[in-house]
PyMOL Python script that loads the backbone (N, CA, C, O; Angstrom):
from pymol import cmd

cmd.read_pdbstr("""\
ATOM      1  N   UNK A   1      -1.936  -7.938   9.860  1.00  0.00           N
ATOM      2  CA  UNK A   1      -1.231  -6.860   9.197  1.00  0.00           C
ATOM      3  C   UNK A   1      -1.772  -6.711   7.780  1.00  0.00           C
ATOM      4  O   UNK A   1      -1.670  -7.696   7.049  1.00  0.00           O
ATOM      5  N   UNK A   2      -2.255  -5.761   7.369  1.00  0.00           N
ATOM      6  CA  UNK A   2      -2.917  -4.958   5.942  1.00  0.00           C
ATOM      7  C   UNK A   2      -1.203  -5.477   4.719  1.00  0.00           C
ATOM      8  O   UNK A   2      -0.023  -5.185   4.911  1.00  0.00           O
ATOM      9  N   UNK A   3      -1.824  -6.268   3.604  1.00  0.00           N
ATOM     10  CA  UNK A   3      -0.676  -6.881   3.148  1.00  0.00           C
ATOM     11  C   UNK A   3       0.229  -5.878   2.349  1.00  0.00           C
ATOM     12  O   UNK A   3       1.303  -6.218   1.854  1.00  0.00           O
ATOM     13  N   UNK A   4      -0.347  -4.490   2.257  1.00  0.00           N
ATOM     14  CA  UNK A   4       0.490  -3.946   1.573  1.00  0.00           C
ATOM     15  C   UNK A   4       1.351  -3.429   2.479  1.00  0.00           C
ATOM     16  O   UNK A   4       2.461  -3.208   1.994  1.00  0.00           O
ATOM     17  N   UNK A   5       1.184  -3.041   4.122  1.00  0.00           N
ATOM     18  CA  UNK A   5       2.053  -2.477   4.601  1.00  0.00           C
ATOM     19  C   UNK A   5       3.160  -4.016   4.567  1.00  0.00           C
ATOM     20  O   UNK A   5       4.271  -3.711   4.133  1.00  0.00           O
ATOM     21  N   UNK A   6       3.059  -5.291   4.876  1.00  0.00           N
ATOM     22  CA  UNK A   6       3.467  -6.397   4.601  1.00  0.00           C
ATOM     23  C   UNK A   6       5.009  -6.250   3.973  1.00  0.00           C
ATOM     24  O   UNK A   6       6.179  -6.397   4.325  1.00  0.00           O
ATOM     25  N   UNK A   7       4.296  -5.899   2.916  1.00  0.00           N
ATOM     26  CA  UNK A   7       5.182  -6.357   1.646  1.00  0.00           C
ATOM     27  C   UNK A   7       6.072  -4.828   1.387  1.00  0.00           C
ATOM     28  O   UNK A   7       7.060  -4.781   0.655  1.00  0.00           O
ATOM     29  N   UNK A   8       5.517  -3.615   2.131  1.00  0.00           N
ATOM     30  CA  UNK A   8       6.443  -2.462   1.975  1.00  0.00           C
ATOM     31  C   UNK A   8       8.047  -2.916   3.203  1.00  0.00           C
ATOM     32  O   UNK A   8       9.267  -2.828   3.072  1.00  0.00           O
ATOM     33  N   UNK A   9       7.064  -3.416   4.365  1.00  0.00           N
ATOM     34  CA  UNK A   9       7.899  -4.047   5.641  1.00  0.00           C
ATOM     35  C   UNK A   9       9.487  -5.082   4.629  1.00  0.00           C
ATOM     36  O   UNK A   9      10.642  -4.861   4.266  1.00  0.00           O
ATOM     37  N   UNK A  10       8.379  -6.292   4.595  1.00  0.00           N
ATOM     38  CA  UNK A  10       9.853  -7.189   4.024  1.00  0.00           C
ATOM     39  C   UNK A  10      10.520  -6.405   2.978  1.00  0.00           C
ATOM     40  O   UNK A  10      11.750  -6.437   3.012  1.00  0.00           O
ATOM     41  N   UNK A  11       9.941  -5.680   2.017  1.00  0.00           N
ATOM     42  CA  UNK A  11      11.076  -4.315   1.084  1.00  0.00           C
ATOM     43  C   UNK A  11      12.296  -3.988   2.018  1.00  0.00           C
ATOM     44  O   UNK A  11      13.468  -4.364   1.988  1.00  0.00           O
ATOM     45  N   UNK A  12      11.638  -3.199   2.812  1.00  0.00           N
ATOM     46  CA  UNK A  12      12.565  -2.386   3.674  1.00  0.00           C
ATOM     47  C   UNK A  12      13.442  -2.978   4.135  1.00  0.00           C
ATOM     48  O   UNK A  12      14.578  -2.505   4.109  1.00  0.00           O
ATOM     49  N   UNK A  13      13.065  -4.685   4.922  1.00  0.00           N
ATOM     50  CA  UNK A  13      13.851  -5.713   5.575  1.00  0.00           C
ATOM     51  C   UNK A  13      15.144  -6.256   4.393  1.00  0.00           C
ATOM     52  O   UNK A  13      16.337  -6.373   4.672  1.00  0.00           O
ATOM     53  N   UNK A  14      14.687  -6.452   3.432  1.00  0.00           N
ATOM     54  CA  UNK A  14      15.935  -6.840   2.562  1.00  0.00           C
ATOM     55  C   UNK A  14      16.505  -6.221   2.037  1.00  0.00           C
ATOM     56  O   UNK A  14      17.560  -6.706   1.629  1.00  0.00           O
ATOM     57  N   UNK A  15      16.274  -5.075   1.767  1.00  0.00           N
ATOM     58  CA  UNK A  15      17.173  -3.755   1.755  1.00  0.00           C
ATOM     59  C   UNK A  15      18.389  -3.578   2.761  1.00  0.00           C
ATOM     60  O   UNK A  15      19.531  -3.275   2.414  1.00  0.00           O
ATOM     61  N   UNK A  16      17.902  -3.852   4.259  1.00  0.00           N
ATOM     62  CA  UNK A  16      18.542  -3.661   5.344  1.00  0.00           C
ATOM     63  C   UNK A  16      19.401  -4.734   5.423  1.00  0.00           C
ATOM     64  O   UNK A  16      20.579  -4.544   5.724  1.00  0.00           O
ATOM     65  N   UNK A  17      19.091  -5.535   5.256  1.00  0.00           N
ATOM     66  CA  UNK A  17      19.890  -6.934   5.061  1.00  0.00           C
ATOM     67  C   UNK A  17      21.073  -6.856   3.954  1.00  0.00           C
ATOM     68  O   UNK A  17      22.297  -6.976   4.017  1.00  0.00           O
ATOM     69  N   UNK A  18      20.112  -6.588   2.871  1.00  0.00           N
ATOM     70  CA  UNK A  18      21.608  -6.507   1.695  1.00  0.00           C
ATOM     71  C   UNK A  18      22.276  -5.253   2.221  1.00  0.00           C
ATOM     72  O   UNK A  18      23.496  -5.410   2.240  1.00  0.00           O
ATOM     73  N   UNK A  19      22.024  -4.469   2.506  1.00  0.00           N
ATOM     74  CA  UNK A  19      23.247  -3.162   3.102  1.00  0.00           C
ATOM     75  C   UNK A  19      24.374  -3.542   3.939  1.00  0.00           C
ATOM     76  O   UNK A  19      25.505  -3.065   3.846  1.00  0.00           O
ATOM     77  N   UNK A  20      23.850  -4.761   5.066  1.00  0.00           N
ATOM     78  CA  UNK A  20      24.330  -5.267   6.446  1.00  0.00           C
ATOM     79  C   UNK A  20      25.311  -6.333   5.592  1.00  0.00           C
ATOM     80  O   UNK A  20      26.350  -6.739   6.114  1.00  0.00           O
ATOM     81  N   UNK A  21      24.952  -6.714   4.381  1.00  0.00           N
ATOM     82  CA  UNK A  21      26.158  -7.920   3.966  1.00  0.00           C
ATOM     83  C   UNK A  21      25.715  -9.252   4.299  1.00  0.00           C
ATOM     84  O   UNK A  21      26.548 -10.138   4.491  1.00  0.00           O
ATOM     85  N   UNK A  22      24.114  -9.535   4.407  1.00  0.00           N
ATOM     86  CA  UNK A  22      23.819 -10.377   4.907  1.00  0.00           C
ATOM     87  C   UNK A  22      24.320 -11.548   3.768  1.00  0.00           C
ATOM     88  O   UNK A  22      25.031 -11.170   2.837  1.00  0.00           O
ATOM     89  N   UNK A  23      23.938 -12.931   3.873  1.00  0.00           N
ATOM     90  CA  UNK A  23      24.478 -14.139   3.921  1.00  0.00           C
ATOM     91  C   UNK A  23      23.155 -14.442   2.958  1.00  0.00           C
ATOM     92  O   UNK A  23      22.025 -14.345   3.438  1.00  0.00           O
ATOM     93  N   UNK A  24      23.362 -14.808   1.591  1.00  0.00           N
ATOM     94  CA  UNK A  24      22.921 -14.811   0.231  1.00  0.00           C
ATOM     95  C   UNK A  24      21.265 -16.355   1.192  1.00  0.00           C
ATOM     96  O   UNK A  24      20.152 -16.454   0.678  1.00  0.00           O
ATOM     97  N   UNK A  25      21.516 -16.860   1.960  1.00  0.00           N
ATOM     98  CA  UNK A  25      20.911 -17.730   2.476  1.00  0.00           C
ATOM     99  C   UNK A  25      19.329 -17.037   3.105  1.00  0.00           C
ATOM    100  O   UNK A  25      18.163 -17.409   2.965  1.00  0.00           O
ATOM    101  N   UNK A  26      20.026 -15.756   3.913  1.00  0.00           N
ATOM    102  CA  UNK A  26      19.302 -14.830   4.443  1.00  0.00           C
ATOM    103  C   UNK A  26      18.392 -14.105   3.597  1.00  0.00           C
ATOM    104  O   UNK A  26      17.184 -14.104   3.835  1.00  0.00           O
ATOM    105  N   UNK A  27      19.114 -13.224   2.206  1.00  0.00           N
ATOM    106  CA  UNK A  27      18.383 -12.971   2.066  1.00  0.00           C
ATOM    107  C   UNK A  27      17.203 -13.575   0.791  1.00  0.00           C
ATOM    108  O   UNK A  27      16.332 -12.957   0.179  1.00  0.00           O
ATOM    109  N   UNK A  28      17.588 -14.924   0.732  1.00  0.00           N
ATOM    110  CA  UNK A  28      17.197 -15.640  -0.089  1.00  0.00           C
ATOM    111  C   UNK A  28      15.609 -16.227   0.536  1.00  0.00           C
ATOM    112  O   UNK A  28      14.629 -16.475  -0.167  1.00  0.00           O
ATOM    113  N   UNK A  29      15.685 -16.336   1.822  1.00  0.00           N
ATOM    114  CA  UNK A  29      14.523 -16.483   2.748  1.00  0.00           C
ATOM    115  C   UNK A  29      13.656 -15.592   2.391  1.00  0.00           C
ATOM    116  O   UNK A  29      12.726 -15.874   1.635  1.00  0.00           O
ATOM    117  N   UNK A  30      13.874 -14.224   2.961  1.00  0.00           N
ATOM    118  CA  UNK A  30      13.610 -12.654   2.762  1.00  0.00           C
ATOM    119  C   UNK A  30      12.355 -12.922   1.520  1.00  0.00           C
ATOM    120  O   UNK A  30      11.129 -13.013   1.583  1.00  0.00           O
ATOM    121  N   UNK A  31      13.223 -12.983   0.540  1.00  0.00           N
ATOM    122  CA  UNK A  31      12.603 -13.022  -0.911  1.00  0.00           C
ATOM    123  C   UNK A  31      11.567 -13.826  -1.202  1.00  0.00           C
ATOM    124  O   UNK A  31      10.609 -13.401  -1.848  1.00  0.00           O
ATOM    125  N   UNK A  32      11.632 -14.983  -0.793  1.00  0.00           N
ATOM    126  CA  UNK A  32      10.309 -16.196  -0.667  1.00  0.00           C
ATOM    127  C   UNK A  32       9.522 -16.066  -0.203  1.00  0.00           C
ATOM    128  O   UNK A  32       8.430 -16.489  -0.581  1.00  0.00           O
ATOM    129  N   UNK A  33       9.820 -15.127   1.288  1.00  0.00           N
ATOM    130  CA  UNK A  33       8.685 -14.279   2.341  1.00  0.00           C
ATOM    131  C   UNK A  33       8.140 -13.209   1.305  1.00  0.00           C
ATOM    132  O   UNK A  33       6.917 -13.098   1.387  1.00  0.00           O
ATOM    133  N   UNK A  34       8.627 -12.532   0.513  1.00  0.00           N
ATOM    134  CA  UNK A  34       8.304 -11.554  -0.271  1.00  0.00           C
ATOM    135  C   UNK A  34       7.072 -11.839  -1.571  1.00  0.00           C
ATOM    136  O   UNK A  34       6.144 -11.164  -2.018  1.00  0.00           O
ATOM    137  N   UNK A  35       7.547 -12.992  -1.828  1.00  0.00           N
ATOM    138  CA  UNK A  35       6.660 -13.757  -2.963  1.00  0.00           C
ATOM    139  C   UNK A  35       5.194 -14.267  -2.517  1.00  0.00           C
ATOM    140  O   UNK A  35       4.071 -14.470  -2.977  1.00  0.00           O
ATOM    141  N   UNK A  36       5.890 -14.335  -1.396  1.00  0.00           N
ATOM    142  CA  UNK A  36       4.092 -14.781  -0.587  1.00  0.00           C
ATOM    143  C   UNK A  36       3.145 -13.781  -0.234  1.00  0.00           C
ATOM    144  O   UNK A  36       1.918 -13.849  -0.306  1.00  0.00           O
ATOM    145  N   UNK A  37       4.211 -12.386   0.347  1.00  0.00           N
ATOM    146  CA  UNK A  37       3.699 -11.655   0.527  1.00  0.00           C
ATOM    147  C   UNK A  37       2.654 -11.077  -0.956  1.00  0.00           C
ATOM    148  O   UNK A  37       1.436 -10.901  -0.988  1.00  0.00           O
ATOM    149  N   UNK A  38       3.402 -10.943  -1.761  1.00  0.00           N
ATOM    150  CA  UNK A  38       2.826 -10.055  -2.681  1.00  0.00           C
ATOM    151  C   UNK A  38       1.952 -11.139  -3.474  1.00  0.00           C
ATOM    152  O   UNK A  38       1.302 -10.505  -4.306  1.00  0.00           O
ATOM    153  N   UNK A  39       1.685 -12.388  -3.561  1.00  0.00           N
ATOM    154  CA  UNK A  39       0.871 -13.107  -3.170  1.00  0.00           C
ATOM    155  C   UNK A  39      -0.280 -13.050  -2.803  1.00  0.00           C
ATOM    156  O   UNK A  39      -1.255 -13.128  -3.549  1.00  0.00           O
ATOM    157  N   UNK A  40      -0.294 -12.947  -1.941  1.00  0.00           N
ATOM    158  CA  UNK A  40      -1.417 -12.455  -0.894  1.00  0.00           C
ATOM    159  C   UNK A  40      -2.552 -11.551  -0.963  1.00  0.00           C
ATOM    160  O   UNK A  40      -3.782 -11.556  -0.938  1.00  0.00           O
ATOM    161  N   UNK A  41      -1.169 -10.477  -1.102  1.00  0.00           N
ATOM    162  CA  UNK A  41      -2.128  -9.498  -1.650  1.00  0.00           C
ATOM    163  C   UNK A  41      -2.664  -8.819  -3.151  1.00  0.00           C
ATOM    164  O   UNK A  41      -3.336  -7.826  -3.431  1.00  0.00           O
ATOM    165  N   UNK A  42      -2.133  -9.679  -3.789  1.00  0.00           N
ATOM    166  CA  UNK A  42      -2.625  -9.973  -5.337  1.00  0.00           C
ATOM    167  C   UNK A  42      -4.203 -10.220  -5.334  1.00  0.00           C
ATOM    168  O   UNK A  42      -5.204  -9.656  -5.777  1.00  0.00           O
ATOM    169  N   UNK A  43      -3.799 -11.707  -4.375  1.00  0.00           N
ATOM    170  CA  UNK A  43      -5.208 -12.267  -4.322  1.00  0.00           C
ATOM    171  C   UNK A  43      -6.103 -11.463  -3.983  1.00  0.00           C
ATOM    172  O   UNK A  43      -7.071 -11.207  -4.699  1.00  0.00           O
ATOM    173  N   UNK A  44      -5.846 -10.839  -2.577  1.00  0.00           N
ATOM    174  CA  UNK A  44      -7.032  -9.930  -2.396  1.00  0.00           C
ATOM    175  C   UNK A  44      -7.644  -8.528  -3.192  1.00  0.00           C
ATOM    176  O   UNK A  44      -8.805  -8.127  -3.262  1.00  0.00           O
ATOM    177  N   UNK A  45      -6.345  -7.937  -3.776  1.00  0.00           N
ATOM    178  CA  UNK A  45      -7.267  -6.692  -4.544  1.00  0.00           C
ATOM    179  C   UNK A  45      -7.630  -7.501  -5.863  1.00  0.00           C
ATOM    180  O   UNK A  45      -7.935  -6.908  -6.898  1.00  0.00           O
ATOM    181  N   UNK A  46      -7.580  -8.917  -5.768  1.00  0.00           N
ATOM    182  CA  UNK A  46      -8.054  -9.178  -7.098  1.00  0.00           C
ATOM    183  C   UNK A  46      -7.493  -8.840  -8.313  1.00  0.00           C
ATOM    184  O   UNK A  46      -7.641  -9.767  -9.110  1.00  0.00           O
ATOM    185  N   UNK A  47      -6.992  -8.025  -8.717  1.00  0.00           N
ATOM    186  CA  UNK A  47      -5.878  -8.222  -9.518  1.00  0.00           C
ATOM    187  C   UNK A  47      -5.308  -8.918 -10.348  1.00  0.00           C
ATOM    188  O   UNK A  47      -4.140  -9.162 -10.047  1.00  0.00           O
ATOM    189  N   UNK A  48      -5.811  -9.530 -11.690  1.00  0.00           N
ATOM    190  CA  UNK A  48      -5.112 -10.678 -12.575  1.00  0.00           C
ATOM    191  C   UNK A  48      -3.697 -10.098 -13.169  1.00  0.00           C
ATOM    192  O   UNK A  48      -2.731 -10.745 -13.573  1.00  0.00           O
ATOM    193  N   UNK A  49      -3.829  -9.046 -13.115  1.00  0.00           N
ATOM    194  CA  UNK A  49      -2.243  -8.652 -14.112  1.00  0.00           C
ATOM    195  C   UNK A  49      -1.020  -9.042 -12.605  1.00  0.00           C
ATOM    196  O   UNK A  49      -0.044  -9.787 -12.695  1.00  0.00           O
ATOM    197  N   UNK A  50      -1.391  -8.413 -11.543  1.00  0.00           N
ATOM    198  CA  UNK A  50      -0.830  -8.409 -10.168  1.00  0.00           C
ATOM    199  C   UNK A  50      -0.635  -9.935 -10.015  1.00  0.00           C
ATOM    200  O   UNK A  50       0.531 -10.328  -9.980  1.00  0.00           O
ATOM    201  N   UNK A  51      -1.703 -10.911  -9.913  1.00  0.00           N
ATOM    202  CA  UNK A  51      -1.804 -11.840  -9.490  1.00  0.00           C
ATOM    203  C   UNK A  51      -0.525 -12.134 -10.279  1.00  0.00           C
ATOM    204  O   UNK A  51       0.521 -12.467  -9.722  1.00  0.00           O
ATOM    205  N   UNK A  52      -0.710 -11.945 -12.080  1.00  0.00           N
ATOM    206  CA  UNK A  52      -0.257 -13.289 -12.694  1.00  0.00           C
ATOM    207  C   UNK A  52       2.073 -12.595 -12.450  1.00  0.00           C
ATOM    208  O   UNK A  52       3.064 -13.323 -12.404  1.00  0.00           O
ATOM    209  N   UNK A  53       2.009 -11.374 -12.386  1.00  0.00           N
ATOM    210  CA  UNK A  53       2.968 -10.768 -11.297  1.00  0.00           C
ATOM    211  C   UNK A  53       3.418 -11.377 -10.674  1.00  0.00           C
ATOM    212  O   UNK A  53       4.596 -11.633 -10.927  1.00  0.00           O
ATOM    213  N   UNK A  54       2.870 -11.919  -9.622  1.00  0.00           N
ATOM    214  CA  UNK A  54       3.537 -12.423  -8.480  1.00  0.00           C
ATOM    215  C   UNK A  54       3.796 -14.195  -8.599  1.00  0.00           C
ATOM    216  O   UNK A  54       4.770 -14.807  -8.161  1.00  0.00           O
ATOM    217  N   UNK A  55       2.813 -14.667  -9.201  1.00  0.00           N
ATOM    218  CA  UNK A  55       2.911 -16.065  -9.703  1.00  0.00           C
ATOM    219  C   UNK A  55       4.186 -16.147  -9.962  1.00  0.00           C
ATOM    220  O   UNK A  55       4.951 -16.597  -9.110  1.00  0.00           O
ATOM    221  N   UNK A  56       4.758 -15.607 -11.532  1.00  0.00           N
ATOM    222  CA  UNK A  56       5.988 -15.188 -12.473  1.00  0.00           C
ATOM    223  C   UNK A  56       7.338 -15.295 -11.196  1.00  0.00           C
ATOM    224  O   UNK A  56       8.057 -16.275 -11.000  1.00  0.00           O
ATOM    225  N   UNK A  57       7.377 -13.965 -10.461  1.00  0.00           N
ATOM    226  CA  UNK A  57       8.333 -14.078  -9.482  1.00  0.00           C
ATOM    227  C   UNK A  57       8.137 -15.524  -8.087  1.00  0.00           C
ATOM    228  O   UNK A  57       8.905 -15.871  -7.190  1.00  0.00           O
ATOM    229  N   UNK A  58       7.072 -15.916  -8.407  1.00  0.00           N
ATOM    230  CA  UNK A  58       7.068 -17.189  -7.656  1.00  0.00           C
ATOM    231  C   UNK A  58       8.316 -18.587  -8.546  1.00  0.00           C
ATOM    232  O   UNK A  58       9.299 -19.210  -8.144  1.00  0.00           O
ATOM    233  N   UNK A  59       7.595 -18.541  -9.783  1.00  0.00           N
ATOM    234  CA  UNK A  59       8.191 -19.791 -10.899  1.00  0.00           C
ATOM    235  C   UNK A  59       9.508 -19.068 -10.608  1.00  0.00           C
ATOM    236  O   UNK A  59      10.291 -19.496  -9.760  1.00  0.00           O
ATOM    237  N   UNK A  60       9.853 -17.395 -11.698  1.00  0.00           N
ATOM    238  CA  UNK A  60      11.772 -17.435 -10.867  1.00  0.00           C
ATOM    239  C   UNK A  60      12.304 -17.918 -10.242  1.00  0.00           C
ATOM    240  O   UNK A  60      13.282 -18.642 -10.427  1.00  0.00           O
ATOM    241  N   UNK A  61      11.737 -17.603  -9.260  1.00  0.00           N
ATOM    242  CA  UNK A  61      12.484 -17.887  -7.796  1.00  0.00           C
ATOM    243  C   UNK A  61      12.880 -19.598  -7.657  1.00  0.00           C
ATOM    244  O   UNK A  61      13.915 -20.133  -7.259  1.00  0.00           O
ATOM    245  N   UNK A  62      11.673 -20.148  -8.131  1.00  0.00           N
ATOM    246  CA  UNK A  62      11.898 -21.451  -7.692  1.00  0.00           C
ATOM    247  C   UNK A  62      12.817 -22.310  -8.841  1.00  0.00           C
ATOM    248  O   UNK A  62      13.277 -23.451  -8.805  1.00  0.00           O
ATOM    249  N   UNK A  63      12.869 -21.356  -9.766  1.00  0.00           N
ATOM    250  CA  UNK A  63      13.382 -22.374 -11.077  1.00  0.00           C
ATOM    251  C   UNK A  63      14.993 -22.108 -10.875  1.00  0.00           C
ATOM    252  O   UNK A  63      15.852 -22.950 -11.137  1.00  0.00           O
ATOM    253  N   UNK A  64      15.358 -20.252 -10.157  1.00  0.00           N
ATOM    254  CA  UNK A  64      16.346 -20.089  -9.632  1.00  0.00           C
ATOM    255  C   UNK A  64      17.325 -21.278  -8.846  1.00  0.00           C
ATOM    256  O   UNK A  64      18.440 -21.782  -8.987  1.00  0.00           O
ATOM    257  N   UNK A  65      16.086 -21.380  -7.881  1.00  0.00           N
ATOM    258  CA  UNK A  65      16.516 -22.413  -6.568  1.00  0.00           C
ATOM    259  C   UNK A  65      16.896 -23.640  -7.113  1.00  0.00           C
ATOM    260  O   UNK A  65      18.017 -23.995  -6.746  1.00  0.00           O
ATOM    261  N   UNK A  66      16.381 -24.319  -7.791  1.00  0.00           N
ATOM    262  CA  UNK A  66      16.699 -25.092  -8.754  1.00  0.00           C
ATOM    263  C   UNK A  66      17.984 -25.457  -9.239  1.00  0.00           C
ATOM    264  O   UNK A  66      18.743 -26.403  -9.029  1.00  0.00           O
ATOM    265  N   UNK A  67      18.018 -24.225 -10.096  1.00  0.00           N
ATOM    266  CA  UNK A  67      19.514 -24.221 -10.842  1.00  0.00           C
ATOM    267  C   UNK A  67      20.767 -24.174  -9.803  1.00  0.00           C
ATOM    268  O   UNK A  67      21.902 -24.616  -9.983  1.00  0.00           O
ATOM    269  N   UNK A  68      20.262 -23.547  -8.727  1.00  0.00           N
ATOM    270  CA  UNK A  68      21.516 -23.212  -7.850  1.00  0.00           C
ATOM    271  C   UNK A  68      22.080 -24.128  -7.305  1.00  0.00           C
ATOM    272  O   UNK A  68      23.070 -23.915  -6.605  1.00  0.00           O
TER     273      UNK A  68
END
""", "prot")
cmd.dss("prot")
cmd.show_as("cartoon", "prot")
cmd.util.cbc("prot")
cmd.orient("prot")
């Protein structure tokens, strides 16, 4: 799968999820899938501002997880 359609996909998916009332667990998954995604494709268009982007929401996330 071409990573930008990827990362438009899991968008859409946690959107649908937070609408549905999903379970903070759920869409906490979602989001980690999301980080990788955009990840990914950082790496490939090469991208340092993108890259260092997605890194950033990588450390959040995890410093989040952390605290929680």
């Amino acid at each position: 799968m071409d990573e930008t359609a990827a990362v438009l996909e899991r968008l859409e998916r946690i959107e649908r999820l937070d609408r549905a009332g999903a379970a903070p667990g759920e869409l906490l998954a979602e989001l980690r899938g999301l980080v990788a995604d955009a990840e990914t494709w950082a790496r490939r268009e090469g991208d340092a501002r993108a890259r260092a982007a997605a890194e950033g929401c990588a450390e959040a996330l995890a410093e989040g997880v952390v605290a929680a």
